[in-house]
mmCIF file of the C-alpha atoms, coordinates in Angstrom:
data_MODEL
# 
_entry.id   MODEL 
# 
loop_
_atom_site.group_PDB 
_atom_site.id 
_atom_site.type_symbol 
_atom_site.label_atom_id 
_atom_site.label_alt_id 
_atom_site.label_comp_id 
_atom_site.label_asym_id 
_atom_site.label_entity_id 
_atom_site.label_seq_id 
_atom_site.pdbx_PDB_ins_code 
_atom_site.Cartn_x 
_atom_site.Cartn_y 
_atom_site.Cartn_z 
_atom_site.occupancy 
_atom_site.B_iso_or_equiv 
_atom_site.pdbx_formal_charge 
_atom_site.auth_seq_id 
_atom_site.auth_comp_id 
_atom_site.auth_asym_id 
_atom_site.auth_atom_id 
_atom_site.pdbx_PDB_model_num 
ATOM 1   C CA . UNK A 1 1   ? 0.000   0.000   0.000   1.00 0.00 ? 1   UNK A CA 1 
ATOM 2   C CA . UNK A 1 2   ? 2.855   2.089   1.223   1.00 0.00 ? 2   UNK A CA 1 
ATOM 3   C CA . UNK A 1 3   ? 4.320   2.112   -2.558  1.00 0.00 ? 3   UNK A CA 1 
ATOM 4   C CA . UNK A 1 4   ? 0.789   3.073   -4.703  1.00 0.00 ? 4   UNK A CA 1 
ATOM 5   C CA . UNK A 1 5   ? 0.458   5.958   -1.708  1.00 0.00 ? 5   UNK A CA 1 
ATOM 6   C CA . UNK A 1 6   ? 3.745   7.398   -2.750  1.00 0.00 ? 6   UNK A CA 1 
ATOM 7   C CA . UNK A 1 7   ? 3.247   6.829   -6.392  1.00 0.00 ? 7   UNK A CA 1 
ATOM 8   C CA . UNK A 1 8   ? -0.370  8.713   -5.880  1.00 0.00 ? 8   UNK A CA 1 
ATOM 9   C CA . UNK A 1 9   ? 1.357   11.501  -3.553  1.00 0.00 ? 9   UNK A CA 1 
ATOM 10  C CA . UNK A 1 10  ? 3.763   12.208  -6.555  1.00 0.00 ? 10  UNK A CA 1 
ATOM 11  C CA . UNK A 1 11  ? 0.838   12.327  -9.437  1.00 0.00 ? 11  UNK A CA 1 
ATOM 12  C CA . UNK A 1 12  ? -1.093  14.676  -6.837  1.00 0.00 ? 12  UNK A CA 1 
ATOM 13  C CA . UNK A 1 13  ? 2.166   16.805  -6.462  1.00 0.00 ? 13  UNK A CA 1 
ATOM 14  C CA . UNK A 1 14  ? 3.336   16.985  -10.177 1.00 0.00 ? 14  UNK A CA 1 
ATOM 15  C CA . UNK A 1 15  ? 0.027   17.803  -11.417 1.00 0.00 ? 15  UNK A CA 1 
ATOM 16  C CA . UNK A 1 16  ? -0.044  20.531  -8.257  1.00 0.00 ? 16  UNK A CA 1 
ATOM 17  C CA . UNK A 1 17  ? -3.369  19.569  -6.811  1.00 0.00 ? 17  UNK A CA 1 
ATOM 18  C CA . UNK A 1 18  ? -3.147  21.232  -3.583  1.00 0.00 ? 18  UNK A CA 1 
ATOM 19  C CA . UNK A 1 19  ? -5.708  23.503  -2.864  1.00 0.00 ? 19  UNK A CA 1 
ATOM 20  C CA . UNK A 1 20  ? -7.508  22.887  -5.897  1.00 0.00 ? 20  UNK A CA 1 
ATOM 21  C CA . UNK A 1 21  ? -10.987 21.602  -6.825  1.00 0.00 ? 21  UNK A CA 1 
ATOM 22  C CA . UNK A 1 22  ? -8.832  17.983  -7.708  1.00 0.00 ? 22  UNK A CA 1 
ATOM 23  C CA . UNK A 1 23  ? -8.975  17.397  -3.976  1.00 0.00 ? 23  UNK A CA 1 
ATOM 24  C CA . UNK A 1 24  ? -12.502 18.853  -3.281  1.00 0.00 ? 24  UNK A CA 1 
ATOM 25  C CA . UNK A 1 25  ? -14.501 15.522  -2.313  1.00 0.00 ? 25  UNK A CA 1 
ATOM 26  C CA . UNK A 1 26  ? -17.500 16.227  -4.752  1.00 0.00 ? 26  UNK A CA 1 
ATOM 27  C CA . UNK A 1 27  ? -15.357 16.627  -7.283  1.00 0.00 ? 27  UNK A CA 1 
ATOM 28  C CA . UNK A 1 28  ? -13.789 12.999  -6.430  1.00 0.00 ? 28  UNK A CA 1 
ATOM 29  C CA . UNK A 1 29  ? -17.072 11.579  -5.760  1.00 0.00 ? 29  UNK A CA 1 
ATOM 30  C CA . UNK A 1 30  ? -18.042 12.764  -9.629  1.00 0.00 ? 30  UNK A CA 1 
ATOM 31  C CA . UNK A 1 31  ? -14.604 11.110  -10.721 1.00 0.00 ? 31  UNK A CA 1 
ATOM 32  C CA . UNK A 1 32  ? -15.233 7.737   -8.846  1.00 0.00 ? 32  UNK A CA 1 
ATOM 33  C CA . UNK A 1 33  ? -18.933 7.487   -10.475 1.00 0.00 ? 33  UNK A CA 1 
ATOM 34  C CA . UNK A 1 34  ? -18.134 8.014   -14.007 1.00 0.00 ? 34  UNK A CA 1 
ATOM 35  C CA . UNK A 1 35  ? -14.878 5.519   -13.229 1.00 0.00 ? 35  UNK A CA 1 
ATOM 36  C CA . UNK A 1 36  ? -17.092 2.895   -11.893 1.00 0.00 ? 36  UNK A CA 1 
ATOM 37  C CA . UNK A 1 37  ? -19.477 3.629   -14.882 1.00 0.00 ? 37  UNK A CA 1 
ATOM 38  C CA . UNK A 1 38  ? -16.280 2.481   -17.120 1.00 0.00 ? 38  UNK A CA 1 
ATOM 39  C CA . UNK A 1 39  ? -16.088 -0.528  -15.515 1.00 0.00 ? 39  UNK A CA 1 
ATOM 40  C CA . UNK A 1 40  ? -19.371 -2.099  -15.282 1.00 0.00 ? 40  UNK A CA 1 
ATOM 41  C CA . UNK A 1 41  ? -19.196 -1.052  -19.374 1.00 0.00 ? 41  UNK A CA 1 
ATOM 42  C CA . UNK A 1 42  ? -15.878 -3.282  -19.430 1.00 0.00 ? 42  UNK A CA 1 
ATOM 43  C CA . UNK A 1 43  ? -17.567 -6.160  -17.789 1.00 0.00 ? 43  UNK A CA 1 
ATOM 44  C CA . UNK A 1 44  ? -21.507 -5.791  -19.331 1.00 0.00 ? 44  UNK A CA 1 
ATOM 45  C CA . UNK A 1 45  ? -19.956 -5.787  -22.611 1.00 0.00 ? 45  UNK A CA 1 
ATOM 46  C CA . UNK A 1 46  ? -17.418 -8.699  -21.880 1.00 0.00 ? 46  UNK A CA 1 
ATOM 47  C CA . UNK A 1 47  ? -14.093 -6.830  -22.474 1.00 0.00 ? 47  UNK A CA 1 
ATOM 48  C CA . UNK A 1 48  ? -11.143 -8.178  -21.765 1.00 0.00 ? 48  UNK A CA 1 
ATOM 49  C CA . UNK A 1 49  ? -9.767  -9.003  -18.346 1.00 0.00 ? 49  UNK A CA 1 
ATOM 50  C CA . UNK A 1 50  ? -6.951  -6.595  -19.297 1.00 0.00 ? 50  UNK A CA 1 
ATOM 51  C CA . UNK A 1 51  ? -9.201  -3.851  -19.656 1.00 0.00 ? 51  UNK A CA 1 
ATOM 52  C CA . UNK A 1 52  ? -11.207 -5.168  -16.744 1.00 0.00 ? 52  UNK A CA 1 
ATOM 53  C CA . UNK A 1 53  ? -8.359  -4.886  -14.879 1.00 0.00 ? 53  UNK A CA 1 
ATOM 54  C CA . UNK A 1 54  ? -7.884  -1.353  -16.025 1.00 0.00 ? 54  UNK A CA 1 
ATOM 55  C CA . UNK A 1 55  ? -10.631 0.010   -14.641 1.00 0.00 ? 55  UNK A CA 1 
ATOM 56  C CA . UNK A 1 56  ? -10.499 -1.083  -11.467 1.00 0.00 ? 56  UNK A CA 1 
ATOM 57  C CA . UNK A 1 57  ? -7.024  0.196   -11.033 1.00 0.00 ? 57  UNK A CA 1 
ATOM 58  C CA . UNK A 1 58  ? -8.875  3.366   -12.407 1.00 0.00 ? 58  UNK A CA 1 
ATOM 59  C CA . UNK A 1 59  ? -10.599 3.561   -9.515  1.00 0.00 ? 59  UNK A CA 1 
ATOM 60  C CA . UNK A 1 60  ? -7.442  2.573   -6.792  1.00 0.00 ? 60  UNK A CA 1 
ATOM 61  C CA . UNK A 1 61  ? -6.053  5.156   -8.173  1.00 0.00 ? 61  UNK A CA 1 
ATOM 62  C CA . UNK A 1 62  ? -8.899  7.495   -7.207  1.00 0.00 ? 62  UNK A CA 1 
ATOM 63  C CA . UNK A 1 63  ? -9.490  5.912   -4.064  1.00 0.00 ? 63  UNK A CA 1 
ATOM 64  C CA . UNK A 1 64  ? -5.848  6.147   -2.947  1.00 0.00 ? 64  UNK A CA 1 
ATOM 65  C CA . UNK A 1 65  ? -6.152  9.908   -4.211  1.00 0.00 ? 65  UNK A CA 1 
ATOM 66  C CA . UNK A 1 66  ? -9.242  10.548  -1.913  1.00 0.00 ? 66  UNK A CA 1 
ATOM 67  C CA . UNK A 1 67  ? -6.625  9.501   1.342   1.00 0.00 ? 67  UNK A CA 1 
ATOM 68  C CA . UNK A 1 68  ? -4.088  11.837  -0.488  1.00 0.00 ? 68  UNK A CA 1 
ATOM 69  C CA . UNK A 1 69  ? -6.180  14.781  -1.110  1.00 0.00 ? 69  UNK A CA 1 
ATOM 70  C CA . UNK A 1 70  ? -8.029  14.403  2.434   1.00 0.00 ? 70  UNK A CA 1 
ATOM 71  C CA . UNK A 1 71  ? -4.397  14.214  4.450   1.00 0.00 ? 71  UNK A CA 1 
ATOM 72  C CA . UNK A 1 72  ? -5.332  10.400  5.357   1.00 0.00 ? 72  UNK A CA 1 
ATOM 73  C CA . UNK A 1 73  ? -1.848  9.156   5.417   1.00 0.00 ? 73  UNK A CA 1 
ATOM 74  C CA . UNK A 1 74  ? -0.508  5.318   5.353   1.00 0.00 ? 74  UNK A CA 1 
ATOM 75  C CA . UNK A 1 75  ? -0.821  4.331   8.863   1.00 0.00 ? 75  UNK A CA 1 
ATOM 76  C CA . UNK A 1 76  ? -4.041  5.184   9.434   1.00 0.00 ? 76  UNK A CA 1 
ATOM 77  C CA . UNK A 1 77  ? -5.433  3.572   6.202   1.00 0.00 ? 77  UNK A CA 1 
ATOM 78  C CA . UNK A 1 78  ? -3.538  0.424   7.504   1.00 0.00 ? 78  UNK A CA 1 
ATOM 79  C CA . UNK A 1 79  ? -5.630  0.908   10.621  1.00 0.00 ? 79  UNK A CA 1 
ATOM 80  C CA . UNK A 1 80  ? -8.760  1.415   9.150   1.00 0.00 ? 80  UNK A CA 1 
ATOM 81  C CA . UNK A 1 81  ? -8.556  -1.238  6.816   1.00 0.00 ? 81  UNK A CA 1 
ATOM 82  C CA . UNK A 1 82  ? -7.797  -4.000  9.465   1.00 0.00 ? 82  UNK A CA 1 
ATOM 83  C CA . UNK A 1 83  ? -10.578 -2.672  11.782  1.00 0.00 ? 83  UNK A CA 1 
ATOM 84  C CA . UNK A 1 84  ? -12.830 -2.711  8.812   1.00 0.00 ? 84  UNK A CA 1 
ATOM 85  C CA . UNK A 1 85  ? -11.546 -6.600  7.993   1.00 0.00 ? 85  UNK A CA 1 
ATOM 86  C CA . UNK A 1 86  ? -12.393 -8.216  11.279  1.00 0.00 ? 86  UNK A CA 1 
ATOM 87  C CA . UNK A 1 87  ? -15.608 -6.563  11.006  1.00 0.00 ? 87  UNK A CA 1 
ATOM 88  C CA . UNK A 1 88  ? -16.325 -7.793  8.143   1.00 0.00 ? 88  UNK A CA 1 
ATOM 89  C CA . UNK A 1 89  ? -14.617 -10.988 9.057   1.00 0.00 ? 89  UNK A CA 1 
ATOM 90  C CA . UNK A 1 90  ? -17.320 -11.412 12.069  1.00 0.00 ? 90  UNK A CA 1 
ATOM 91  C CA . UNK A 1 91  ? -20.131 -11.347 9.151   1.00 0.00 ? 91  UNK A CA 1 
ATOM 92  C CA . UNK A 1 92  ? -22.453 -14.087 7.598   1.00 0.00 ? 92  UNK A CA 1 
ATOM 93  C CA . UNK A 1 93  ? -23.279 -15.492 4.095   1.00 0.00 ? 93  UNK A CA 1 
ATOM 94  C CA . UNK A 1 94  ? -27.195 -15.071 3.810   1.00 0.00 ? 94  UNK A CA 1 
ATOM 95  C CA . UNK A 1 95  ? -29.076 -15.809 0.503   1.00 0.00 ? 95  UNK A CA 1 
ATOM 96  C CA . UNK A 1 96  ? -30.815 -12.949 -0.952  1.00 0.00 ? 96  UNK A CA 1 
ATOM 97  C CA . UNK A 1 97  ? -34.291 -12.969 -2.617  1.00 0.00 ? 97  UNK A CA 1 
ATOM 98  C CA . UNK A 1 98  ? -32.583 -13.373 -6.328  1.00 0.00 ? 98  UNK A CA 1 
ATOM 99  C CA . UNK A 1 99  ? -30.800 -16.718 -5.035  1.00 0.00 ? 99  UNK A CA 1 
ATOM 100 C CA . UNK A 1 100 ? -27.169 -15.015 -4.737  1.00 0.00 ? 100 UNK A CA 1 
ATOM 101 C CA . UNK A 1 101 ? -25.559 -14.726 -1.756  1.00 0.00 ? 101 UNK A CA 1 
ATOM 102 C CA . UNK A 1 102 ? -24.053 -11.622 0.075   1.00 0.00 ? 102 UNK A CA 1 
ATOM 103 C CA . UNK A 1 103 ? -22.126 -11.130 2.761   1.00 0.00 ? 103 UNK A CA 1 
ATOM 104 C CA . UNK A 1 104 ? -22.877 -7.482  4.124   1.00 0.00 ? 104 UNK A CA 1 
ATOM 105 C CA . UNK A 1 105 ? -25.292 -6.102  7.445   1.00 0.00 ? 105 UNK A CA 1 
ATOM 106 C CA . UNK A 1 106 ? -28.559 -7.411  7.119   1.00 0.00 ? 106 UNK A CA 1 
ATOM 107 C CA . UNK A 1 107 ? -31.233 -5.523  8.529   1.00 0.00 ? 107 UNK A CA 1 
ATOM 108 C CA . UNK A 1 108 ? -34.434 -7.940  8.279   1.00 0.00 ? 108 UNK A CA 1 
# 
């Protein structure tokens, strides 16, 4: 994680995104939905895994920009992501009315 920070700190810097609208969060949020738009293109029109692939590193690149542009730095995303885990960790399979199964909260 440490490495794609630093490689997403030095984009942010070159392209001098500090105090711009690049970090404002709406702006993000706008960047993230038309990102995830490209991929569920990429995978409802079977491209390649390569592509596929692609556009999900589209958006961990965004992501890792939102920690960037919000001061979240390294340690803390380590922290927040292994609190999130065991969390998740603690959670069930159910089946869902369509016959797939997820593995989120339930609130029945």
């Amino acid at each position: 994680m440490k490495e794609y920070y630093e490689a997403i700190e030095k984009f942010h810097q070159k392209f001098e995104m500090k105090d711009t609208n690049n970090e404002d969060m709406n702006f993000r949020l706008n960047l993230l939905i038309e990102e995830l738009g490209e991929l569920a293109q990429a995978v409802t029109k079977g491209k390649s895994r390569e592509n596929i692939i692609e556009e999900n590193i589209d958006l961990l690149n965004l992501i890792i920009g939102n920690f960037v542009s919000m001061g979240i730095g390294v340690d803390e995303i380590d922290d927040a992501f292994w609190k999130k885990y065991e969390k998740i960790m603690d959670r069930t399979k159910k089946k869902v009315n369509n016959g797939n199964y997820r593995v989120s909260e339930f609130k029945e």
